[in-house]
C-alpha positions as CSV (number, residue, x, y, z in Angstrom):
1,X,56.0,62.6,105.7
2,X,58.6,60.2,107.1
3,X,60.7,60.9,110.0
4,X,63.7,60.1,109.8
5,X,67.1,62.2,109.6
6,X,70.7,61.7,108.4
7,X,73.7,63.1,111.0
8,X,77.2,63.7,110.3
9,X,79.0,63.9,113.5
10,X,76.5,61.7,115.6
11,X,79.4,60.9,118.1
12,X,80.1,64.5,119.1
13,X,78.8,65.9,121.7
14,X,76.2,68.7,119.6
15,X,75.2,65.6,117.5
16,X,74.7,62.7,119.9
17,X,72.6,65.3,122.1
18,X,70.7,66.4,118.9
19,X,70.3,62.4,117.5
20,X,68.5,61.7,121.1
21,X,66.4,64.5,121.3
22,X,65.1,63.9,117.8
23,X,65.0,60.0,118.5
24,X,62.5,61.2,121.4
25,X,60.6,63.3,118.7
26,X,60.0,60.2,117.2
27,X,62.3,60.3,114.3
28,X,64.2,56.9,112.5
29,X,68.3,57.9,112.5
30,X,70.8,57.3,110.5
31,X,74.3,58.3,112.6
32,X,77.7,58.8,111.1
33,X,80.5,59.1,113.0
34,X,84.2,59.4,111.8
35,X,86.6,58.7,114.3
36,X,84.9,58.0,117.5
37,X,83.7,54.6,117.8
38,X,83.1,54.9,121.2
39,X,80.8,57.9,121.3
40,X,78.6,56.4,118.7
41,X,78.5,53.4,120.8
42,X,77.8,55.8,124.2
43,X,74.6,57.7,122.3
44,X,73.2,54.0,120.3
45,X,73.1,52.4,124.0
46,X,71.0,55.6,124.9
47,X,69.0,54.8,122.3
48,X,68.3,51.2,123.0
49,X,66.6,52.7,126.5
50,X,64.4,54.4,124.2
51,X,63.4,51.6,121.4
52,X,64.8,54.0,119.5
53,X,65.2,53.0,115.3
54,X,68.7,53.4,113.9
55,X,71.5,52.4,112.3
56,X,75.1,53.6,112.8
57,X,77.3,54.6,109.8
58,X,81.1,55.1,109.5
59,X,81.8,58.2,107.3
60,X,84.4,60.9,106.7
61,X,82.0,63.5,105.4
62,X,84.9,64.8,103.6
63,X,85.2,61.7,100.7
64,X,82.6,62.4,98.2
65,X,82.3,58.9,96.6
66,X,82.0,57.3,100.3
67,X,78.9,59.9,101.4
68,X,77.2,59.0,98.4
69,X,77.5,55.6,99.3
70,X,76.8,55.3,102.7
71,X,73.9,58.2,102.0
72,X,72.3,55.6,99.1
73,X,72.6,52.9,101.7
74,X,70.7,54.9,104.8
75,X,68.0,56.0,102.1
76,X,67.2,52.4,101.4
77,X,67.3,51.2,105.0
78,X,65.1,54.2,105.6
79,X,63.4,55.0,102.8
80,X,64.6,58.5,102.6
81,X,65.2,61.7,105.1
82,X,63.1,64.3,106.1
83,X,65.9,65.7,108.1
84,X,69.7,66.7,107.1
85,X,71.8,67.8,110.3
86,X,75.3,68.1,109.5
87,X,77.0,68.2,113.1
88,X,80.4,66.6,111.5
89,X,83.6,69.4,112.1
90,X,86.9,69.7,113.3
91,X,88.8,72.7,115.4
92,X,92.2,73.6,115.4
93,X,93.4,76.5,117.3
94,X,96.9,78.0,115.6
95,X,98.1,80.9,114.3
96,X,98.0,81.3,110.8
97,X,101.5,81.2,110.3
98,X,102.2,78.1,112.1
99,X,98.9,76.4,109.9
100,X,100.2,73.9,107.5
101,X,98.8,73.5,103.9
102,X,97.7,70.6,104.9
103,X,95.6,71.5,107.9
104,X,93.9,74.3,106.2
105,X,92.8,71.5,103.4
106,X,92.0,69.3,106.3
107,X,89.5,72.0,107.6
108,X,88.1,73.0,104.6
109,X,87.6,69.4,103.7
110,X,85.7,68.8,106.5
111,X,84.0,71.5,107.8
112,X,82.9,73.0,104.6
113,X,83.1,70.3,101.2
114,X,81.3,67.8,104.2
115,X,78.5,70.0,104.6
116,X,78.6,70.3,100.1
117,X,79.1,66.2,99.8
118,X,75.8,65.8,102.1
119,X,73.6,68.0,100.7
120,X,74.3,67.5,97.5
121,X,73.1,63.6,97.9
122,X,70.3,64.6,100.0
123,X,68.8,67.5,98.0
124,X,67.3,65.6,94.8
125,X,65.0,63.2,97.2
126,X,63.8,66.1,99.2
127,X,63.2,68.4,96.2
128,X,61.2,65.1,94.6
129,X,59.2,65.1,97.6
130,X,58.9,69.0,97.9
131,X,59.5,68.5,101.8
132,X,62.8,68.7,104.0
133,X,64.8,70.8,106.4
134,X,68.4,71.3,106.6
135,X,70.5,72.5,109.7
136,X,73.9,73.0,109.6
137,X,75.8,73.4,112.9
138,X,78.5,76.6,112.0
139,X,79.7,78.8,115.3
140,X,79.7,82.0,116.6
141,X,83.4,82.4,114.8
142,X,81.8,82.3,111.7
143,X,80.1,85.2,112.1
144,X,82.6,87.4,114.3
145,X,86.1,85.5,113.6
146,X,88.6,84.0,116.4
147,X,91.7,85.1,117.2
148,X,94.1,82.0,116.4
149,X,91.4,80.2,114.5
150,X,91.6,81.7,111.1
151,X,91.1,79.0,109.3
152,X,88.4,77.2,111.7
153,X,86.8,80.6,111.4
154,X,86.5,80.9,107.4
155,X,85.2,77.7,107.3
156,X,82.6,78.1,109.5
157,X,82.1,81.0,107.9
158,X,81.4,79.6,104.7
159,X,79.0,77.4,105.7
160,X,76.7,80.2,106.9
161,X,77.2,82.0,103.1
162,X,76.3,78.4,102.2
163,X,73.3,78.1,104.1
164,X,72.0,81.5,103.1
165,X,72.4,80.7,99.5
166,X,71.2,76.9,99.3
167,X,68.0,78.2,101.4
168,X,67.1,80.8,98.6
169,X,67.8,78.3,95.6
170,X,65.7,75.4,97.8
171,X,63.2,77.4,99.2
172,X,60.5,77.5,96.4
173,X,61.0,73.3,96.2
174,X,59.8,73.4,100.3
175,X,62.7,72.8,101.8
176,X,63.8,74.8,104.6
177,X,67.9,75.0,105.4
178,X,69.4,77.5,108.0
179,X,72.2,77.3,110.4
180,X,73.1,77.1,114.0
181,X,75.8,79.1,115.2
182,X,77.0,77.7,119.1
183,X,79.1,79.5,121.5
184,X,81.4,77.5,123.7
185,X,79.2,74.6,124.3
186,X,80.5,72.0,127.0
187,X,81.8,69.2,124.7
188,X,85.0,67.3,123.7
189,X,85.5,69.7,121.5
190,X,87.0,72.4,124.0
191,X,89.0,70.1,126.0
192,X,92.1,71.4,125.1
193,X,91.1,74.5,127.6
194,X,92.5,73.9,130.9
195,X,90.0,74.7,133.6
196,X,91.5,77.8,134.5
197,X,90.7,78.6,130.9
198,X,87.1,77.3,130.6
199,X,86.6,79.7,134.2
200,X,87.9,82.8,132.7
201,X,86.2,82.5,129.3
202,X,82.7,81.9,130.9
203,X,83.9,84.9,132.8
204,X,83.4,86.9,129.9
205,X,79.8,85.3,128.6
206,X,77.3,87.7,129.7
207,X,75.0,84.4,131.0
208,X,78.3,83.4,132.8
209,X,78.5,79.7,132.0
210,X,78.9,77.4,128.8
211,X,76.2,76.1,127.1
212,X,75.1,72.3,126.8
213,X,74.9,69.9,124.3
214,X,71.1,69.5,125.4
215,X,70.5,73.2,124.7
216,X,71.5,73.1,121.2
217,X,69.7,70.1,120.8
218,X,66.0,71.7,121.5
219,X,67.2,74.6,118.8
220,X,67.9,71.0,115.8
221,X,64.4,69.9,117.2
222,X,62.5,72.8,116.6
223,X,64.1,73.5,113.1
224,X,63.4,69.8,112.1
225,X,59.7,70.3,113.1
226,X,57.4,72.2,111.1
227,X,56.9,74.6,113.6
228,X,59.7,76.3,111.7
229,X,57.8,75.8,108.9
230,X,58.2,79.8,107.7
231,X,61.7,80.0,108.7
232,X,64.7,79.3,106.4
233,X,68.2,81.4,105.0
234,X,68.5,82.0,108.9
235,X,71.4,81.7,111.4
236,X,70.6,80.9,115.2
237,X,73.5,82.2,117.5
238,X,73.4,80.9,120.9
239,X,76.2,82.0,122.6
240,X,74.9,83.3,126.0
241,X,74.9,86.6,124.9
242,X,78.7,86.5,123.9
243,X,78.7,88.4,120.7
């Protein structure tokens, strides 16, 4: 079967950790990135050290029309994916009374219709060839719920109802989907704590620390690799113990 996987979010810190670690497993890589020209830039140069094979994409996972495009055009350079991670998502931290219309439609636009526009263009060729695994990155808020992150919270919460429920429909077609769930992972991402901030919530993780990029990166690998082969509809929390 070919290696090679498709990545939203390739210029975050989850997904340019994951897109090297599976560039070391040998995999071909199509990366999209949205915003953040120079962290796709930062990872490809880590992957020229490594002769790695792949080809950068801009996408906003949220247009429809422009991820079946730029998915038809990674297919063809690639002949196909083996491998859907969808690491593309954006945070906002608000009560719900100060959230705006618009930022709620934002979210869900992103963080949930993103994970819908990929898989929907990625599903036929992988049900075709009766192979391919699926990983969506959610968070430990979609299971348990944040405090000031309502909205970021129901969207990450429906990505894990969608996981469940794709992996059932998909499952008797061979392909595997399931979710990982992070706890506050050192990235960009959280760098609207203050330091101060970052201490005292570490403070309360039972493994007393954040986790790395790195970490969540061997839990993509071992989903995309068919030593998972038996496991799909699941949700991998890693959160130092947190919840």
């Amino acid at each position: 079967m070919n290696k090679s996987a498709f990545i939203t979010g390739a210029s975050g810190g989850i997904g340019s950790a994951a897109a090297y670690k599976l560039a070391c497993d040998g995999y071909s890589l199509a990366l999209c990135y949205c915003n953040d020209r120079s962290g796709a830039e930062e990872l490809a140069g880590r992957l020229d050290l490594i002769n790695a094979n792949y080809e950068i994409y801009r996408l906003d996972v949220s247009d429809t029309e422009k991820t079946e495009t730029v998915f038809k055009e990674a297919a063809e350079r690639f002949g196909g994916f083996s491998v859907l991670l969808n690491c593309a998502g954006i945070a906002l931290q608000k009560l719900l009374t100060d959230t705006s219309p618009e930022e709620f439609d934002r979210l869900l636009a992103v963080n949930l219709k993103g994970v819908y526009n990929t898989c929907r263009v990625a599903v036929p060729d992988m049900v075709r060839n009766k192979y391919g695994s699926i990983i969506n990155i959610s968070s430990m808020w979609g299971n348990y719920g944040a405090s000031c992150e309502a909205v970021y919270s129901a969207t990450k919460a429906g990505v894990i109802g969608f996981t469940k429920a794709l992996a059932r429909e998909l499952a008797p077609s061979g392909i595997r989907v399931n979710c990982i769930a992070p706890g506050a992972v050192d990235t960009k991402m959280n760098n609207n704590l203050s330091d101060a901030e970052k201490s005292a919530f570490a403070e309360e993780i039972p493994m007393g620390r954040f986790g790395t990029p790195d970490e969540i990166a061997e839990i993509v690998s071992f989903l995309a690799s068919d030593k998972s082969s038996y496991i799909t509809a699941q949700v991998l929390t890693a959160d130092g113990g947190l919840t």
